[in-house]
VOGU-3710 file (C-alpha; in Angstrom, 3 decimals, decimal comma):
1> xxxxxxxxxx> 45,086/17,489/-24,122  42,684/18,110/-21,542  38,700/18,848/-21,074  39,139/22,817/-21,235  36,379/25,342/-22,738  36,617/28,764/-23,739  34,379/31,351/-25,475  35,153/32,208/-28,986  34,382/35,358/-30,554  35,990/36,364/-34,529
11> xxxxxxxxxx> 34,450/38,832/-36,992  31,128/38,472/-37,796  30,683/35,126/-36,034  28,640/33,895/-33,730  30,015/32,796/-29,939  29,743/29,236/-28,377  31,620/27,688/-25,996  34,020/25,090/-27,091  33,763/21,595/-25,444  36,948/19,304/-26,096
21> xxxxxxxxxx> 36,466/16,420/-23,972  39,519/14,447/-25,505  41,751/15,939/-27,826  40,882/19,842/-28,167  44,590/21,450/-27,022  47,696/20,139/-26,753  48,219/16,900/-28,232  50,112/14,303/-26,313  50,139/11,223/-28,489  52,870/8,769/-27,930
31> xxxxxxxxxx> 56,731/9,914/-28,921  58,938/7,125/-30,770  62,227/7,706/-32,334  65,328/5,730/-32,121  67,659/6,185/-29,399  65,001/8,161/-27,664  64,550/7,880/-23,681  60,920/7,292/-22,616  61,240/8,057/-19,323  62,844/11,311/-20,535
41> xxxxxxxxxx> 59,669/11,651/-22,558  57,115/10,763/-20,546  58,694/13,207/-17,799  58,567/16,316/-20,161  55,061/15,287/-21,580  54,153/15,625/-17,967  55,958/18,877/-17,028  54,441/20,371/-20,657  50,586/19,219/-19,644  51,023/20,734/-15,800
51> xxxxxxxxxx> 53,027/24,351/-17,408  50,002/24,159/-19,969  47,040/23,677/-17,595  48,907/26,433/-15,443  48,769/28,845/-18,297  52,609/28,977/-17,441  53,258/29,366/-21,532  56,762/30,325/-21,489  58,265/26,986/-19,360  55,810/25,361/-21,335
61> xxxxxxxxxx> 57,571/26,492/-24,299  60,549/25,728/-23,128  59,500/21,995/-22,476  58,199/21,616/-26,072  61,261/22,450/-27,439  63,086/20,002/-25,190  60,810/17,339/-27,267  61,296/18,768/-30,243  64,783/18,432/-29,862  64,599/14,983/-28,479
71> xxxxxxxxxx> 62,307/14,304/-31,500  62,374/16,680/-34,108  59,448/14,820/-36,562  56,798/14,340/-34,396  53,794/16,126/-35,698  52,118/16,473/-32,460  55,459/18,361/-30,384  55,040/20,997/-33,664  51,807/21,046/-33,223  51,635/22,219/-29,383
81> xxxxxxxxxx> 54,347/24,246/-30,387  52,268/26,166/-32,852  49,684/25,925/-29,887  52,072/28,192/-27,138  53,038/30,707/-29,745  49,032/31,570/-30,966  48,427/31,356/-26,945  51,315/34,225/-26,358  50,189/36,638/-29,144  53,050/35,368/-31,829
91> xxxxxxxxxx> 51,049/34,500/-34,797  53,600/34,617/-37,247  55,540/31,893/-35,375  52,367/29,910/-34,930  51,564/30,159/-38,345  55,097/28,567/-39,502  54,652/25,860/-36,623  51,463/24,863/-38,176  52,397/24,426/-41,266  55,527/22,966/-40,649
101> xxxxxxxxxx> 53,263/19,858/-38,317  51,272/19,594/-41,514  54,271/18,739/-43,452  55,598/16,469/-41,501  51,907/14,452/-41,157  49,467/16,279/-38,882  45,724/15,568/-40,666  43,265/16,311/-38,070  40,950/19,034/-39,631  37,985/18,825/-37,314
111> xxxxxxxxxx> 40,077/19,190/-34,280  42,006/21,959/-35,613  38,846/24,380/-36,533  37,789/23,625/-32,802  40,947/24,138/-31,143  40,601/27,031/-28,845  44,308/27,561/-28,565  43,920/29,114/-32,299  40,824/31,335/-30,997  42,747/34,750/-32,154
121> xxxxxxxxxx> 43,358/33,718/-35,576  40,853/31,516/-36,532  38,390/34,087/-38,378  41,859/34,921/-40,568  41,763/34,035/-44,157  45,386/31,904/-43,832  44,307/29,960/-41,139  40,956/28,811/-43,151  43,393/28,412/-46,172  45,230/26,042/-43,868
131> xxxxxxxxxx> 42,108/24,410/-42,986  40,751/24,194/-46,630  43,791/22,627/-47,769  44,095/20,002/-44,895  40,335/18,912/-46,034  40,983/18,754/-49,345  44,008/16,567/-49,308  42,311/14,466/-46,820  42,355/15,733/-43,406  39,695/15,421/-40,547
141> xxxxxxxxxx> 38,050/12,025/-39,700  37,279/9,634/-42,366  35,708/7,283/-39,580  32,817/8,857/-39,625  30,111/8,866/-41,550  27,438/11,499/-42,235  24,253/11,496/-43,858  23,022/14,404/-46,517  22,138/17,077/-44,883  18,271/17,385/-44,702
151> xxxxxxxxxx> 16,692/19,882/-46,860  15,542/22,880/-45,469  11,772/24,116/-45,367  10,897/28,072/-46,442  10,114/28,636/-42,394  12,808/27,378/-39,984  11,223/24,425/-37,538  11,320/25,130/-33,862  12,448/22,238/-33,016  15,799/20,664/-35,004
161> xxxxxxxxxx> 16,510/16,783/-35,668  18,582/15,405/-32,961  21,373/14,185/-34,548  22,832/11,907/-37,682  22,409/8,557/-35,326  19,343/6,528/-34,345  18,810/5,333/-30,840  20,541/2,301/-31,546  23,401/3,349/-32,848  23,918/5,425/-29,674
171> xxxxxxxxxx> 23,528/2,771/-27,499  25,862/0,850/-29,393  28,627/3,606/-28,786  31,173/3,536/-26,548  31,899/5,842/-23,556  34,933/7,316/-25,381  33,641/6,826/-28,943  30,629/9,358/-27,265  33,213/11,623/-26,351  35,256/11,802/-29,770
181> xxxxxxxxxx> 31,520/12,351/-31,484  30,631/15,122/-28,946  34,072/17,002/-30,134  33,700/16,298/-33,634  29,979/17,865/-33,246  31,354/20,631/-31,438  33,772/21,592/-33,849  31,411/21,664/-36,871  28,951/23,807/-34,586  31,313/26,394/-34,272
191> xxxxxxxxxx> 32,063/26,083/-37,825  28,600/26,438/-38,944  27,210/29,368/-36,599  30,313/31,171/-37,653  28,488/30,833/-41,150  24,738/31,539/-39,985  23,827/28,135/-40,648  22,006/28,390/-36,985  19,718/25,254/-38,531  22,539/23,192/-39,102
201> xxxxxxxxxx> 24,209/24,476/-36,078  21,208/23,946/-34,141  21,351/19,966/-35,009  24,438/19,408/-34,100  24,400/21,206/-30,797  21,330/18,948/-30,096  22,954/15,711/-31,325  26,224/16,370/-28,928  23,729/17,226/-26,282  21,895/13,388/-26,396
211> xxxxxxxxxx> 24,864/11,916/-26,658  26,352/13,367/-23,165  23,386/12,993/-21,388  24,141/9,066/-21,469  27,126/8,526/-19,550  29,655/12,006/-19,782  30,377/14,075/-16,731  28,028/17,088/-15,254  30,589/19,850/-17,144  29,931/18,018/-20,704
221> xxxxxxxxxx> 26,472/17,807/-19,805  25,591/21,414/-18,863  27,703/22,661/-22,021  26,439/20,886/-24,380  23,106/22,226/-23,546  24,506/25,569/-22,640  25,658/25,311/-26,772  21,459/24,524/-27,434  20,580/27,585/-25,351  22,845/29,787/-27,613
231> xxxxxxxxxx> 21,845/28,611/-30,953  17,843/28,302/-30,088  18,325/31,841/-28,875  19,876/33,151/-32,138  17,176/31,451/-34,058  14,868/33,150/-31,733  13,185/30,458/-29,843  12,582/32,055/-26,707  10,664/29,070/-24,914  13,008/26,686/-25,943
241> xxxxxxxxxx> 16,314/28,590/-25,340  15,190/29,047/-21,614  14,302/25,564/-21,511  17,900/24,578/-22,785  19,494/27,115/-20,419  17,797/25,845/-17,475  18,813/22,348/-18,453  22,717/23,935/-18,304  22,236/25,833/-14,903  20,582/22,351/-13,153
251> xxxxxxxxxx> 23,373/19,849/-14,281  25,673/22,452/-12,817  29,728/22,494/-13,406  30,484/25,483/-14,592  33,671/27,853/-13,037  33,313/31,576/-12,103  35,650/33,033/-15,052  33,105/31,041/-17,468  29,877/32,179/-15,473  31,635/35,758/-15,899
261> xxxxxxxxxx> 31,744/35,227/-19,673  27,989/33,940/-19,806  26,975/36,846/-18,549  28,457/38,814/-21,975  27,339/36,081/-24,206  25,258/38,270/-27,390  24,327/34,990/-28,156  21,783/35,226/-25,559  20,751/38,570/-25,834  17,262/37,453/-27,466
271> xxxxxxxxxx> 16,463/36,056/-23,784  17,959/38,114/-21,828  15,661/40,263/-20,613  12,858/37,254/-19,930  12,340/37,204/-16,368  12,987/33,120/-16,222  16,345/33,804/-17,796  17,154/36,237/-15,350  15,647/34,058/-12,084  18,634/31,268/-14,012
281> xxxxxxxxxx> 21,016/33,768/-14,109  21,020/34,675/-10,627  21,275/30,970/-9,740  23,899/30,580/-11,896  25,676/33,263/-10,033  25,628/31,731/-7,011  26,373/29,001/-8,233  29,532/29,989/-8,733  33,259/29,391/-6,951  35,920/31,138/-6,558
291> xxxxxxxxxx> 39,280/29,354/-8,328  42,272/29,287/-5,370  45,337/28,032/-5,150  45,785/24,321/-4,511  46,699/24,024/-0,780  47,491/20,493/1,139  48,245/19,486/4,729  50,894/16,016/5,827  50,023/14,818/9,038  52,778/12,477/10,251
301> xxxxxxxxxx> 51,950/9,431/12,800  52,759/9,194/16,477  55,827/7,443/16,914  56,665/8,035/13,356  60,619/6,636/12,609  61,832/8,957/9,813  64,114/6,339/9,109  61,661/3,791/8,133  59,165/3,182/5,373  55,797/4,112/6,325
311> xxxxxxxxxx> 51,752/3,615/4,466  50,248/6,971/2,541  46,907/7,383/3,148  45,795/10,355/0,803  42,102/11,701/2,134  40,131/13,797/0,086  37,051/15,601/0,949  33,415/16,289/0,343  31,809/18,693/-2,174  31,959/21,480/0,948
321> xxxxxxxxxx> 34,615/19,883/3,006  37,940/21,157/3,411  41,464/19,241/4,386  41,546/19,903/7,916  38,065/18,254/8,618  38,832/15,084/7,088  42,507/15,280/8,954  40,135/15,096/12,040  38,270/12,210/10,343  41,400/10,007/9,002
331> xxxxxxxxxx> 43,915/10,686/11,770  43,255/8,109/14,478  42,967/5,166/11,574  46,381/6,335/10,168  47,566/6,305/13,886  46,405/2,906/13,990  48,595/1,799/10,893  51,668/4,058/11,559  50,874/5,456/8,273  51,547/9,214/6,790
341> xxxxxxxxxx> 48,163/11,034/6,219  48,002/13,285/3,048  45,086/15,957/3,122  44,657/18,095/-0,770  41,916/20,620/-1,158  39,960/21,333/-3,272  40,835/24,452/-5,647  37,194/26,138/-5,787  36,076/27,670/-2,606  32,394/27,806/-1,947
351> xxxxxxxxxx> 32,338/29,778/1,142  33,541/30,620/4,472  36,615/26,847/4,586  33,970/25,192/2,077  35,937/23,941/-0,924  35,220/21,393/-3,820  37,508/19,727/-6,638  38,197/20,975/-10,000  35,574/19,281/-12,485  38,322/18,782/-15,250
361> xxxxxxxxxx> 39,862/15,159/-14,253  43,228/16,158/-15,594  43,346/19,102/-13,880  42,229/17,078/-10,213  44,665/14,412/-11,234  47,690/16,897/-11,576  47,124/18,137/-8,157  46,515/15,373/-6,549  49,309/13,080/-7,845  52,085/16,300/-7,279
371> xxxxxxxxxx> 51,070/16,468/-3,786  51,652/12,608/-3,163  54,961/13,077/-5,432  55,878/15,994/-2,825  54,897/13,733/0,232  57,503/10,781/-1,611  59,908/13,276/-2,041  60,283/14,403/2,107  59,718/10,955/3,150  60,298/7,432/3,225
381> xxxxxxxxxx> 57,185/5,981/1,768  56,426/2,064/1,487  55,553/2,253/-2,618  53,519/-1,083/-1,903  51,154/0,444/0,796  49,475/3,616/-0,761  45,890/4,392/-0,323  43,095/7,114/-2,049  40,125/7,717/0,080  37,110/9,613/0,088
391> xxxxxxxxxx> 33,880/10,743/0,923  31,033/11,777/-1,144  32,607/14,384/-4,408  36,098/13,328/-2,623  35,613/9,431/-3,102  34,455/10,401/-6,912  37,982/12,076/-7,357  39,730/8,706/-5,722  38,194/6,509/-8,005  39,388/8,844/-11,193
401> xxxxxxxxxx> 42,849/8,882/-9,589  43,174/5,109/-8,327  41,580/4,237/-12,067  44,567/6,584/-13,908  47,150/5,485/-11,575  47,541/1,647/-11,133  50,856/1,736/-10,268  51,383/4,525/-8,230  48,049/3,206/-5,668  47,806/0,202/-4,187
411> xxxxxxxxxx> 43,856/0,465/-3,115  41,139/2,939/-2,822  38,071/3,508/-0,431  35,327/5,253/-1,042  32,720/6,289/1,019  29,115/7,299/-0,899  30,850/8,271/-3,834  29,486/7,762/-7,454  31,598/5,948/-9,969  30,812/7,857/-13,356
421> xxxxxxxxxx> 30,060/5,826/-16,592  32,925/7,681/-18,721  35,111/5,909/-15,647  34,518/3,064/-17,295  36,735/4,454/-20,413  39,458/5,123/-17,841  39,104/1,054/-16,560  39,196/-0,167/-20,689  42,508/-2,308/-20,791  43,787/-1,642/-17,393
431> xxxxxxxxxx> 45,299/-4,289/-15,329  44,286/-3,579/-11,674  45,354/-6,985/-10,683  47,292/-4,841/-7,555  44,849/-3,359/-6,631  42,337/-3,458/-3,872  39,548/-2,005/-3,186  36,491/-0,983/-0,478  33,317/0,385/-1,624  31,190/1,139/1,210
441> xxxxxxxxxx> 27,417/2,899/0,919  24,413/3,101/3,191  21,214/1,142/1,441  19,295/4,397/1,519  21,161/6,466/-0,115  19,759/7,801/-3,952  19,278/5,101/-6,642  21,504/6,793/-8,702  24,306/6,201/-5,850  23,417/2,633/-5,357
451> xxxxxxxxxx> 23,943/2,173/-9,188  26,675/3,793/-9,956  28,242/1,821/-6,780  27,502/-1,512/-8,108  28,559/-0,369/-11,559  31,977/0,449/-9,945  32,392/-3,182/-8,316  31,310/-4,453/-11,684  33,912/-2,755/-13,205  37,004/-2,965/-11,104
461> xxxxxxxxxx> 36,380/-6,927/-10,748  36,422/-7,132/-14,336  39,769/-5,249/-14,502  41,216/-8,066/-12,199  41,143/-5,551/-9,076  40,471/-7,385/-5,776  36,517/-5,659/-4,215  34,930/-5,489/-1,074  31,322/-4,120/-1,218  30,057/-2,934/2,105
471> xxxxxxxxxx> 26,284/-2,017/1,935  25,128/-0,305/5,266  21,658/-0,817/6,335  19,223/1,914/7,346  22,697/4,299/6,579  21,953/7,442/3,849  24,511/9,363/2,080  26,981/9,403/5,075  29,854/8,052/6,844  29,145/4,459/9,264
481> xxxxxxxxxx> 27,631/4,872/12,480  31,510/2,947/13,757  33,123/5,027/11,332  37,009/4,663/12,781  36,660/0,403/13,360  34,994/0,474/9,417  37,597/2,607/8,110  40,153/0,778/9,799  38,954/-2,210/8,405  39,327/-0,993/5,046
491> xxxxxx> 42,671/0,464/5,168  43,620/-3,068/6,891  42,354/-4,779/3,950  43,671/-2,757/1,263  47,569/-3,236/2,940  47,187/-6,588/2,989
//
């Protein structure tokens, strides 16, 4: 259901840490029965995926059930159902729930062996029963095909093939097609370490590292080679298992709780002591932020008529920023347009009122979209006049959010931010014929910037949205010199 990762540790198995980038957790596929209520649906899918995220297992439990109710064959509602009971300690239950989605038409092998929700019972003979069985009468993913597996020398190589794919066939890929190949890769390298195939493992852990360094976000990035690190390390290639975990620690995106599980990892233990692992180590460290609870601040306008409709101008902040700084920043342009002025954090804290956004987009989206529901919900908000602005990390959330939510956002500006290339996934088939939209970034900012900007204008104009591109001169990776006339401008423009 959402990009989540989580060590793994059974019996005599080795440890790596599980990247799902699309469908590893609860499923959420689409819910059709007769005389069903979407709405009704779509509002518990919604409640189950914020309970889930929350770790909140009982309510989510509760929700699942409401769907199950509501639509008693659907193999994926079983599924997450089996999914909450393994995640509270009832394996019994889980075990029934599994089987029971398999009956009714749940084939996805590969996704199942990687699905950390299962972590406690997936060394367990009946759960690789349930496995075997689901790949022998079909199971897993048909869609793609694998070559032989090469055959192995006397002496193990140091350095493994990359991957099943030539360069072309990468290229060829799509952003989410990348993604589903990353988890499928992922899966089997879990499978394989657990059988000390560290060769084989080894391959694939390179193959889903290539294929995320061409256009997947910083966290798939530095865990895919994070997975390298562990399995050159267990195969005892010190140079290159330092080289791989350095490659991890520089991309960056990694949490405190999963820093504090690094730190454990036996799979490392072969480098441990090096003194370049250890230099890495202590980066990584601090490196690391502290998880806090999601906080946000509404800032009404002068003169403001509770009575009347009025704009919503959500700011969000800077990698380092915090709400009440860019309150100070956005508060005399909402002023200007008698609008409301919505103010999230960020959920990791860096330091001393230094925050940044969650890395997982569902997780960012969650928070950010309850907070506007919660603004909707106190006040009279014009549905037709709602803006997502940013700076910097902030305006790299806004696009993610404007992107997922067409119809909830009338425009977005952002300020220096960089439009990923797996955004353009989220942009595939979208009509953003409503929407409008200010990119704005100083000509000397990094090249990378200045790409991934006119990628994003690219994009949204082929989605039908409405652009203005606003290329400073002589400006780096900051706000304009005028910054309250420019950003008044854009808000001007996007209301139009």
């Amino acid at each position: 259901m959402n990009q989540k990762v989580n060590s793994l540790r059974c019996i005599q198995r080795a440890r790596v840490l599980v990247l799902a980038v699309f469908v590893t957790g609860l499923l959420m596929g689409p819910l059709m029965a007769a005389g069903a209520d979407p709405a009704e649906i779509t509002k518990l899918q919604s409640k189950l995926r914020t309970e889930y995220r929350a770790a909140k297992y009982k309510d989510a439990m509760e929700t699942a059930t409401k769907l199950h109710e509501i639509v008693p064959d659907d193999a994926d509602t079983i599924y997450n159902i089996a999914c909450l009971h393994c995640l509270m300690g009832e394996k019994g239950e889980a075990y029934e729930w599994l089987e029971k989605s398999i009956r009714v038409g749940y084939r996805d092998a590969d996704h199942l062996m990687s699905d950390a929700d299962f972590r406690t019972i997936r060394g367990e003979d009946r759960f690789r029963e349930i496995v075997a069985d689901l790949r022998a009468n079909g199971g897993g993913r048909a869609d793609v095909e694998e070559k032989p597996a090469a055959k192995k020398d006397d002496k193990p190589a140091k350095k493994a093939d990359a991957g099943d794919k030539d360069e072309e066939q990468v290229e060829e890929m799509s952003t989410r097609d990348r993604a589903m190949r990353i988890n499928e890769l992922t899966g089997k390298l879990i499978q394989t370490a657990g059988e000390k195939d560290y060769d084989k493992a080894l391959e694939y852990a390179l193959e889903a590292e290539k294929l995320a360094q061409k256009d997947m976000n910083a966290a798939t990035k530095a865990l895919t080679a994070y997975n390298v690190a562990c399995m050159q390390s267990l195969m005892k290639h010190k140079d290159e298992a330092i080289e791989a975990f350095e490659r991890a620690v520089h991309t960056g995106g990694f949490n405190e709780n999963l820093i504090e599980q690094m730190k454990g990892d036996s799979d490392l233990d072969f480098i441990r002591k090096d003194k370049r692992f250890i230099r890495m180590a202590e980066e990584l460290t601090k490196s690391a932020a502290k998880k806090v609870e999601p906080a946000t601040k509404v800032t009404l306008p002068r003169k403001f008529d509770k009575s009347k409709k009025a704009p919503l101008i959500v700011a969000l902040h800077p990698w380092g920023g915090n709400m009440n700084e860019t309150r100070d920043r956005w508060q005399k342009v909402a002023d200007q347009m008698g609008a409301i002025l919505l103010t999230p954090q960020g959920t990791y804290q860096l330091g001393d009122d230094e925050y940044r956004w969650d890395m997982s987009l569902d997780v960012l989206e969650d928070q950010v979209m309850q907070a506007v529901e919660s603004v909707m919900d106190q006040y009279k908000v014009d549905e037709e006049k709602v803006a997502i602005v940013g700076f910097s990390q902030g305006a790299w959330a806004a696009y993610l959010i404007a992107l997922r939510n067409p119809g909830a956002i009338r425009g977005v500006i952002t300020i220096a931010g960089k439009f990923d290339k797996s955004f353009e996934a989220e942009a595939d088939g979208e009509d953003l014929g409503d929407m409008r939209c200010v990119i704005m970034v100083g000509d000397r900012d990094d090249k990378e910037m200045l790409e991934s900007s006119r990628l994003a204008e690219k994009v949204l104009k082929k989605s039908g949205a409405t652009v203005r591109y606003k290329s400073y001169k002589g400006l780096g990776h900051q706000y304009p010199k005028d910054a309250e006339k420019e950003l008044t401008e854009a808000v001007k423009f996007v209301f139009e």
